[in-house]
C-alpha positions in Angstrom: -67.1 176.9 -118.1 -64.8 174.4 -116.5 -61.3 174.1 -117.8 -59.3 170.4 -117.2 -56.7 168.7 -119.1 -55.3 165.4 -118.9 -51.9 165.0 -117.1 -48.3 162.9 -117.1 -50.0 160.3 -113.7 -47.6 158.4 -111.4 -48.8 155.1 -111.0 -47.8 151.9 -109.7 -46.7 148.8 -111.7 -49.9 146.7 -111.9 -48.5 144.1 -110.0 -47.7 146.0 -107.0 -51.1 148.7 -107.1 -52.9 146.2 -104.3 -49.9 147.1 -101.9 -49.5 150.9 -102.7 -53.1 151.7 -102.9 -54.5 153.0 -99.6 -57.6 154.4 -97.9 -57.9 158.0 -97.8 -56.1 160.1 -95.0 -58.8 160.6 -93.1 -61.0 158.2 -93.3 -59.2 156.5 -90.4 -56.4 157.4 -87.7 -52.9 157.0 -87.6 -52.8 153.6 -85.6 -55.4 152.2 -88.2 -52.9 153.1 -91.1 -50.2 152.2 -88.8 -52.0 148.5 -88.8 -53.2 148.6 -92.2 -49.8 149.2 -93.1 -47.8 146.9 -90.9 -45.3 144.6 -93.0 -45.9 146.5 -96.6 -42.9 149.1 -97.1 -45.0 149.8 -100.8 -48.3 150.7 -98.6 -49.1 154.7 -99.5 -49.7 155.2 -96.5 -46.1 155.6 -95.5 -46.7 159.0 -97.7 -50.4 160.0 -96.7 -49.4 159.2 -93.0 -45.9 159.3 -92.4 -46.4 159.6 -89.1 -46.7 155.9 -88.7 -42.7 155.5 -89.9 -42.5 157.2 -86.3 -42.9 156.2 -82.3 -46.6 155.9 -81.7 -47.9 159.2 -80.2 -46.0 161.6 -82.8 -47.3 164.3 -83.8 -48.8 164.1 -87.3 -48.3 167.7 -88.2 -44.8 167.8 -86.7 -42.4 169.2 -89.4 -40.0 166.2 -89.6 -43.4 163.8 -90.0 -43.8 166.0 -93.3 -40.7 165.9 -94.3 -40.7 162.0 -93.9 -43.5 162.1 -96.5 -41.5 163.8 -99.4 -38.4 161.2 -98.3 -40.6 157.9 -98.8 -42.7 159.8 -101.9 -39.1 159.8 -103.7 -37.8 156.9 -102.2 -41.3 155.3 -104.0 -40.4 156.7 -107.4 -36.8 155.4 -107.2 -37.5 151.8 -106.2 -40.0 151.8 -109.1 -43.3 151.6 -107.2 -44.6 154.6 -108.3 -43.6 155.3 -112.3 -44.4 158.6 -114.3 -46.8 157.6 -117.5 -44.5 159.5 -120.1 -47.4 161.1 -122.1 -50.6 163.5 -121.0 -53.6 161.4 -120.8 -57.1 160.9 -119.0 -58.1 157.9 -117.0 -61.1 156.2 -116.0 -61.1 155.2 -112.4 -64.9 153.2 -111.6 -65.8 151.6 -108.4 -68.4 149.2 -107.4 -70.2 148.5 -104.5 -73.5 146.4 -104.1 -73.7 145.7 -107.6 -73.6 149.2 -108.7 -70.3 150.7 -110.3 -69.8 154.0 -110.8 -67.0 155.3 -113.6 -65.1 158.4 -112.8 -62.9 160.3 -115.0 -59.7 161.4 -113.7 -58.6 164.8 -114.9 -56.1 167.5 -113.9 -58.8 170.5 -112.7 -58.5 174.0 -113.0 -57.3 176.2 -110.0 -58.6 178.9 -111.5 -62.2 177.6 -111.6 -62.0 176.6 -108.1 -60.9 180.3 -107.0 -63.8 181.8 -109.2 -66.5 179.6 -108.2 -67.2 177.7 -111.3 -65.8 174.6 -109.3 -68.8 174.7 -106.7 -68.6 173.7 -103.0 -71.1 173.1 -100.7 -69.3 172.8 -97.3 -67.0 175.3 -94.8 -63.6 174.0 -94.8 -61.3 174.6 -91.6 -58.0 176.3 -92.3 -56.0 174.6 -89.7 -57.8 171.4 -92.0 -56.6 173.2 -95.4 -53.1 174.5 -93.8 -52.4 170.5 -93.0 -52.6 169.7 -96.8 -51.2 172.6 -98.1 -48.2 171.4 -96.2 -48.6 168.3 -97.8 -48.4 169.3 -101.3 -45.8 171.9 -101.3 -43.6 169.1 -99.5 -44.5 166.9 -102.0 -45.1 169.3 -104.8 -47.9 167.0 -105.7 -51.1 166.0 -105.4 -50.9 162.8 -103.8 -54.4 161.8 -103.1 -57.6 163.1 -105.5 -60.7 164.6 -104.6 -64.4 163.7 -105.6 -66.1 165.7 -108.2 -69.5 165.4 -110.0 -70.5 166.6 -113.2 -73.9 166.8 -114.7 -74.3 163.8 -117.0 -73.6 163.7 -120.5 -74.5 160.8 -122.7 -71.3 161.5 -125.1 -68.9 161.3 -122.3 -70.7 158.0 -121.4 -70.0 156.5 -124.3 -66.3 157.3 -124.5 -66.3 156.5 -121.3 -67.9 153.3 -122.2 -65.4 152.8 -125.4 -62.6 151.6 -123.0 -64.4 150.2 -119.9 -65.2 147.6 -122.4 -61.3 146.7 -123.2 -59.3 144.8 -120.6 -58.7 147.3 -117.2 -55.5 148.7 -116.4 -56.1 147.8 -112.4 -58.6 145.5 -111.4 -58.8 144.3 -107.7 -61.1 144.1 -104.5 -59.9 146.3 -101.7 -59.5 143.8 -98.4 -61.0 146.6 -96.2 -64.0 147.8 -98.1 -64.6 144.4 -100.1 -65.4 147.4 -102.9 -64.1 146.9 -106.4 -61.8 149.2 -107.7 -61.1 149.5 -111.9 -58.8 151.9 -113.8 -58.3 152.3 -117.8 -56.2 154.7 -119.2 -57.5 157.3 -122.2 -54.4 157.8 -124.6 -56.3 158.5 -127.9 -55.7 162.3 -128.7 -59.2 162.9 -130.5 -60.9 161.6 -127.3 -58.7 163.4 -125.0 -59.8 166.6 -127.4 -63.6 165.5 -127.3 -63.3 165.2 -123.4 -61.6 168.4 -122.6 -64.2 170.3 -125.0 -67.0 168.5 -123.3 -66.1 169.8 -119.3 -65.2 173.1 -121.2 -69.0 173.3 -122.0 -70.3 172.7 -118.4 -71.6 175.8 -116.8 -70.0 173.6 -113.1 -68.1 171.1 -111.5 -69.2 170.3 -107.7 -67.0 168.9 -104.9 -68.9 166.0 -103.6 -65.9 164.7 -101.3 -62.7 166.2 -100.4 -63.7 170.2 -99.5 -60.5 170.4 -97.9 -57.8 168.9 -100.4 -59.8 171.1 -102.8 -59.2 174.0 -101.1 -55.2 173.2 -99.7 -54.4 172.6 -103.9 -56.2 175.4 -105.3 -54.2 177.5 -102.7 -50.9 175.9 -103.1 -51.4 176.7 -107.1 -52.5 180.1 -106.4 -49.1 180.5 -104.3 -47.0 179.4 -106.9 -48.2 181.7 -109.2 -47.4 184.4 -107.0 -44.1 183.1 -106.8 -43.3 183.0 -110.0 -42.2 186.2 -111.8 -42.6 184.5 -115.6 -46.4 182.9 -114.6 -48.2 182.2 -118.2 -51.2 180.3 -116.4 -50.3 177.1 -118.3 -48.5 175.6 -116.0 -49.2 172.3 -114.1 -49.5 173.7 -110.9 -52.3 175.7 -112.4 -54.2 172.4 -111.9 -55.4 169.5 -109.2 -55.9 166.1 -109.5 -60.0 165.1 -109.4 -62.3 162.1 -109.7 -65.0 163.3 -112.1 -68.4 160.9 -111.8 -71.7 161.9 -113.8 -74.3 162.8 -111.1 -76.6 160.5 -111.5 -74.2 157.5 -111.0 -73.5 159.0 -107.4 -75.8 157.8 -104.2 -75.5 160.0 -100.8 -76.2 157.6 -97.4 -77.3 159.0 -94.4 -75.6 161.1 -92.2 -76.7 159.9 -89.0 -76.4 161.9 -85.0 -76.0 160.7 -81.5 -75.9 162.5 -78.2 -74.8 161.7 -75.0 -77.8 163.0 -72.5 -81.1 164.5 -72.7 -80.3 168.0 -71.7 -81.8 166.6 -68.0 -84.9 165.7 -69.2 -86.8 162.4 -68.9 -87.1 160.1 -72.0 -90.9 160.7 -71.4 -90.2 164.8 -71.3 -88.2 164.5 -74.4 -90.9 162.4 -76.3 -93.5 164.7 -74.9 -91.3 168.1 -76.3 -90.7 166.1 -79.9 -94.6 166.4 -80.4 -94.9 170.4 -80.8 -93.4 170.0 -84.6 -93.8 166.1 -85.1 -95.9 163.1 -85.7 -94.4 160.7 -83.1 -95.4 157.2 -83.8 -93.9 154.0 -81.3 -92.6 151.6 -83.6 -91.0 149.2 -81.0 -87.6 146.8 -80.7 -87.8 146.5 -84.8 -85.2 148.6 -86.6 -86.9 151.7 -88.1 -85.6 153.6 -91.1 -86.9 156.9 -92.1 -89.3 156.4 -94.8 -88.6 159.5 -96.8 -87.7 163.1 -96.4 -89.1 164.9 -92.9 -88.9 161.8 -91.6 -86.6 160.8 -89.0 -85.5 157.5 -87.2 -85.0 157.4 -83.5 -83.7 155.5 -81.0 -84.4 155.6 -77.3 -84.3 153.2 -74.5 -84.6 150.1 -76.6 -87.0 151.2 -78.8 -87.7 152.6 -82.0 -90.0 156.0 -82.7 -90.6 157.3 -86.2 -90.9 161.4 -86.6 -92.4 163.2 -89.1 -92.0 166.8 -88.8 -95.2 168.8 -89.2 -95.6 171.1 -92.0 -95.1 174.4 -91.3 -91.8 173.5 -89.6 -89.7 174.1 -92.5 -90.0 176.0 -95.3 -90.5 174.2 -98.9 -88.8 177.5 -100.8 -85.5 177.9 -98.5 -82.7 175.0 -99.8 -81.2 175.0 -96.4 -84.2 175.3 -94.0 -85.7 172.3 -96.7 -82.7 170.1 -95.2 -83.7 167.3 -93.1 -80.4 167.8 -90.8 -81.0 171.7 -90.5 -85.0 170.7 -89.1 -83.9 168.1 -86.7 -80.8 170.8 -85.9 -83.1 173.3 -85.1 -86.3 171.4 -83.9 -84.4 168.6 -82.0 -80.8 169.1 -81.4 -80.9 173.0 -80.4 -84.7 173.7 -79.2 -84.7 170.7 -77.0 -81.2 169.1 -76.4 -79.0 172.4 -76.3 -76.6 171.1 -79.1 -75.9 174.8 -81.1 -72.5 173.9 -82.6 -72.4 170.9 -84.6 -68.9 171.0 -84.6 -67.9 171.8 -81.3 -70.3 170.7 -78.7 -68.9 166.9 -77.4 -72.4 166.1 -76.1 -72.9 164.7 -79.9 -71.4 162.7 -82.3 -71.9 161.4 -86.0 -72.3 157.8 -88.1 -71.6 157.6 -91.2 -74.5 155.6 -92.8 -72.2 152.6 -94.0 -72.5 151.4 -90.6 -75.8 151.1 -90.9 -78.4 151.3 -88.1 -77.2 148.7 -86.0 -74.5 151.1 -85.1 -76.9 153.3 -83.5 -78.2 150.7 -81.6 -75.3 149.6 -80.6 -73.9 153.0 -78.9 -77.2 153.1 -77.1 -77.7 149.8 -75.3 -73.9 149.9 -74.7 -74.8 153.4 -72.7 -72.2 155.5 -74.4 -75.1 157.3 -75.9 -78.4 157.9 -74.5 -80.4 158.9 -78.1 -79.7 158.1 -81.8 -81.5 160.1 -84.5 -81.3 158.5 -88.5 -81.9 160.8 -91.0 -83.3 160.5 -94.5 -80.1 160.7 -97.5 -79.4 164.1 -99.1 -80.3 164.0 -102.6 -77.3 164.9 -105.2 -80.1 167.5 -106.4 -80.6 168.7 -103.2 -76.8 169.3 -103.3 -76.1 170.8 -106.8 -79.4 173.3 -106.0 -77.3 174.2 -102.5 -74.4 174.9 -104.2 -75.3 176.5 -107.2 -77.6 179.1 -105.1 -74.0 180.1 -103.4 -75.2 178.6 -100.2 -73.5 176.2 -97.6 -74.5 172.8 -96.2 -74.7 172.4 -92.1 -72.4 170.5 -91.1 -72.0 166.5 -91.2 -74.8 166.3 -94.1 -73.5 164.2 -96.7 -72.0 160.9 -97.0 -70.4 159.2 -99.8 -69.4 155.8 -100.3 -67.7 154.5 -101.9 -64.7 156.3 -101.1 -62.1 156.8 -103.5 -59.0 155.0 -103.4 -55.5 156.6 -102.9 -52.2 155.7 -104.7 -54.0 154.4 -108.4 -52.3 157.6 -109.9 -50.8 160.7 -108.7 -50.6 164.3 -110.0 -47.0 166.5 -109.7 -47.5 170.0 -109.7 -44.3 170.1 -112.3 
């Protein structure tokens, strides 16, 4: 059963949130943030990316760039940027994009749950990936940025949930980067914060949706302390982690989409010719093609447009991997043909998110960067939640959320 409570946040005054709120820390690079960041001392990325209070080309994981991130995090909280609310409460952080807003509850998540599996993942994470923000949070002793959970829905929690989205918002603003609206209430009432907490404690799981990695660097950094202290009750707040909760059927997954450099030296016409053992290959010409459903894939090639659908028998309807749209074209395409075995090593091949739509593919082939996109069919969130609950692990580069969540609208300390 899942286990959260609500939590003392750090937050900025509402007239300063548009400077201090950030992108994520790696959705982009440090002379993006360095940019994004130019002439706003209040931007969070001065904590998320220190590096960029530094000469270009320092090292991000040097040992003074992390300490500059615990020097600007306190320097925040003593100009007053960043203020701790002085009572435990829940808060409601929705975003919308294309009409559609999603509402997230933000909640203080149980270590423990992540460490025993009832918080479900569905992706490896990389230590040198995990040892970064582990660093990060013991600097800081805080969770700075949240990660992205989904729940299964539950029509109470909707309509608390809907109680106070229909009051005034805390935060209300459009994001200059993403043109995505971002909204934030606070949840104060004591029976509601009962109700919620009672609610999670009910759920058989919790799943990561984005975020594997701070997950993982924050359940460990908890774990740690608790080994470090001799008087550990369990109750303590760095028995807990800073999430975005959304019901699962509010959230969409968008393509995940490949691109490789060469055709393993063969001909465009060899390659098309090899593609036909395990799919229907059908010419759809200069027209921008979208795969049509799942099996069927989108690709690019010489200025034109092919659709695949693979054949059955190809894949196997009972195994939730081999079912997987990128583990068919992974094994049918990308290794039988092209010679691409490790997703996340080989440089022959790299990834699009789907926010860049498909113009993006086409535009990495004509420019000759590329020589062949492939567009894949989204990841359903049941897909997802039947992955993880089964104990097994996505390929890489499968899913893609959007929109992402936004950094620096409240902030979790681990005391």
């Amino acid at each position: 059963m899942a286990k959260i409570k609500p939590f003392k946040g750090i937050r900025p005054p509402r007239e300063w949130v548009e400077q201090v709120a950030s992108r994520p820390y790696d959705v982009l690079n440090s002379e993006e943030a360095r940019a994004e960041a130019e002439g706003n001392e209040k931007s969070l990325y001065h904590i998320i990316k220190p590096e960029i209070d530094f000469p270009e080309g320092t090292d991000e994981h040097d040992e003074a760039v992390y300490r500059k991130a615990v020097e600007n995090f306190n320097r925040f909280q003593e100009k007053g940027w960043l203020v701790q609310d002085t009572k435990e409460q829940y808060y409601i952080y929705a975003q919308t994009m294309n009409g559609h807003t999603q509402y997230g509850l933000v909640v203080a998540a149980c270590v423990g749950d992540y460490l025993n599996g009832v918080i479900k993942k569905h992706e490896l994470t990389r230590r040198d990936k995990e040892e970064d923000r582990m660093k990060h949070v013991r600097v800081n002793n805080a969770n700075i940025e949240p990660v992205f959970f989904a729940y299964p829905e539950n029509e109470e929690l909707d309509a608390i949930v809907k109680k106070y989205t229909a009051g005034p918002p805390v935060y209300d603003f459009v994001a200059p980067n993403d043109g995505f609206g971002h909204h934030f209430w606070i949840i104060d009432d004591e029976k509601d914060m009962a109700r919620i907490t009672e609610l999670f404690a009910a759920m058989p799981a919790l799943y990561i949706a984005d975020g594997h990695h701070r997950s993982a660097a924050a359940a460990l950094v908890g774990a740690e302390k608790a080994k470090q202290n001799p008087n550990h009750r369990g109750d303590e707040e760095y028995n807990f982690f800073m999430a975005v909760c959304f019901p699962a059927d509010q959230l969409t997954i968008i393509d995940y989409n490949r691109v490789v450099k060469d055709l393993n030296g063969l001909t465009a016409g060899e390659f098309l010719e090899k593609l036909k053992k395990n799919f229907e290959v059908a010419e759809k010409g200069g027209e921008i093609y979208k795969p049509a459903g799942l099996h069927n894939f989108s690709l690019y090639l010489e200025g034109k447009w092919y659709s695949l659908t693979a054949k059955p028998g190809t894949y196997n309807d009972n195994d939730p991997i081999g079912v997987l749209d990128v583990t068919i074209s992974s094994n049918l395409i990308l290794d039988e043909i092209l010679g691409i075995r490790d997703l996340r090593s080989d440089k022959r091949i790299d990834f699009v998110g789907g926010i860049r739509g498909l113009d993006e593919l086409k535009r990495r082939v004509d420019s000759g960067e590329m020589k062949v996109a492939l567009a894949l069919y989204p990841v359903s969130m049941k897909q997802l939640t039947d992955i993880a609950d089964t104990g097994n692990i996505m390929p890489p580069k499968t899913t893609w959320f959007e929109p992402k969540l936004r950094s620096g609208l409240v902030i979790h300390k681990l005391e």
